[in-house]
C-alpha positions in Angstrom: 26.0 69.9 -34.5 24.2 72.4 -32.3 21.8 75.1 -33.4 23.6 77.7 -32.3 21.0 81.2 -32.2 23.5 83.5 -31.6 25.4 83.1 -34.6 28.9 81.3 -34.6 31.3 81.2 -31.9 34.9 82.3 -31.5 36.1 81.1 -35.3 33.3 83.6 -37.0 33.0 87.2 -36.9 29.2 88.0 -35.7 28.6 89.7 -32.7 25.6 90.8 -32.4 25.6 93.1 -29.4 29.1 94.2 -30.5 30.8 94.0 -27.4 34.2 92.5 -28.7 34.4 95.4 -30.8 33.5 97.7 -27.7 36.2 96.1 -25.6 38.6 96.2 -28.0 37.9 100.0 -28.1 38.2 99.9 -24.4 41.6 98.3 -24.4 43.0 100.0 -27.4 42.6 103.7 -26.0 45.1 105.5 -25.1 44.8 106.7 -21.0 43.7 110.7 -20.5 47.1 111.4 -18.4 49.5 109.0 -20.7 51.1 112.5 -22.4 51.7 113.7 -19.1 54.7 112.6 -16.7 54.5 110.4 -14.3 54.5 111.9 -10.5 57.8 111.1 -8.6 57.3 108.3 -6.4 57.2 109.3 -2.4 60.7 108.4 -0.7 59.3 107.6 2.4 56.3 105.8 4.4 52.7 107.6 3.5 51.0 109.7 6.1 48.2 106.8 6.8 50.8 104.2 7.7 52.2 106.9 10.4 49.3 107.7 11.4 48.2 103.9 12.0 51.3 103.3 13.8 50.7 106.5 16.5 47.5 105.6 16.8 48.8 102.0 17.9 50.9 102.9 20.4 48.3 104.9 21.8 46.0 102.7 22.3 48.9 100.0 23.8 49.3 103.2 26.3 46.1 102.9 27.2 45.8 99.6 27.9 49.0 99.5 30.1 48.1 102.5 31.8 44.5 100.8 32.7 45.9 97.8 33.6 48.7 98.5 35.9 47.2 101.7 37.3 
């Protein structure tokens, strides 16, 4: 077998930089705004997606106006 220098693999326990253990502190913790309620989702399109679509039509306005003018 192997010489393995960073001490066994998945079926031991040793970690020597101890991520695992960091991640699993990660993962485990509990979000800052979990207590609070959730904001009510929007009912309608966002401002950026109206926004996009005037500034579209603009544009196609001033293409048509260049061209057939």
């Amino acid at each position: 077998m192997a010489h393995n220098p960073q001490g066994p693999g998945p079926e031991g326990n040793y970690d020597p930089a101890g991520s695992t253990q960091m991640f699993r502190a990660f993962v485990d913790e509990q979000p800052q705004g979990a207590a609070r309620q959730a904001a009510p989702a929007k009912s309608g399109p966002g401002a950026g997606l109206i926004i996009g679509i005037v500034v579209a039509v603009a544009v196609i306005a001033a293409v048509a106006w260049l061209a057939f003018g």
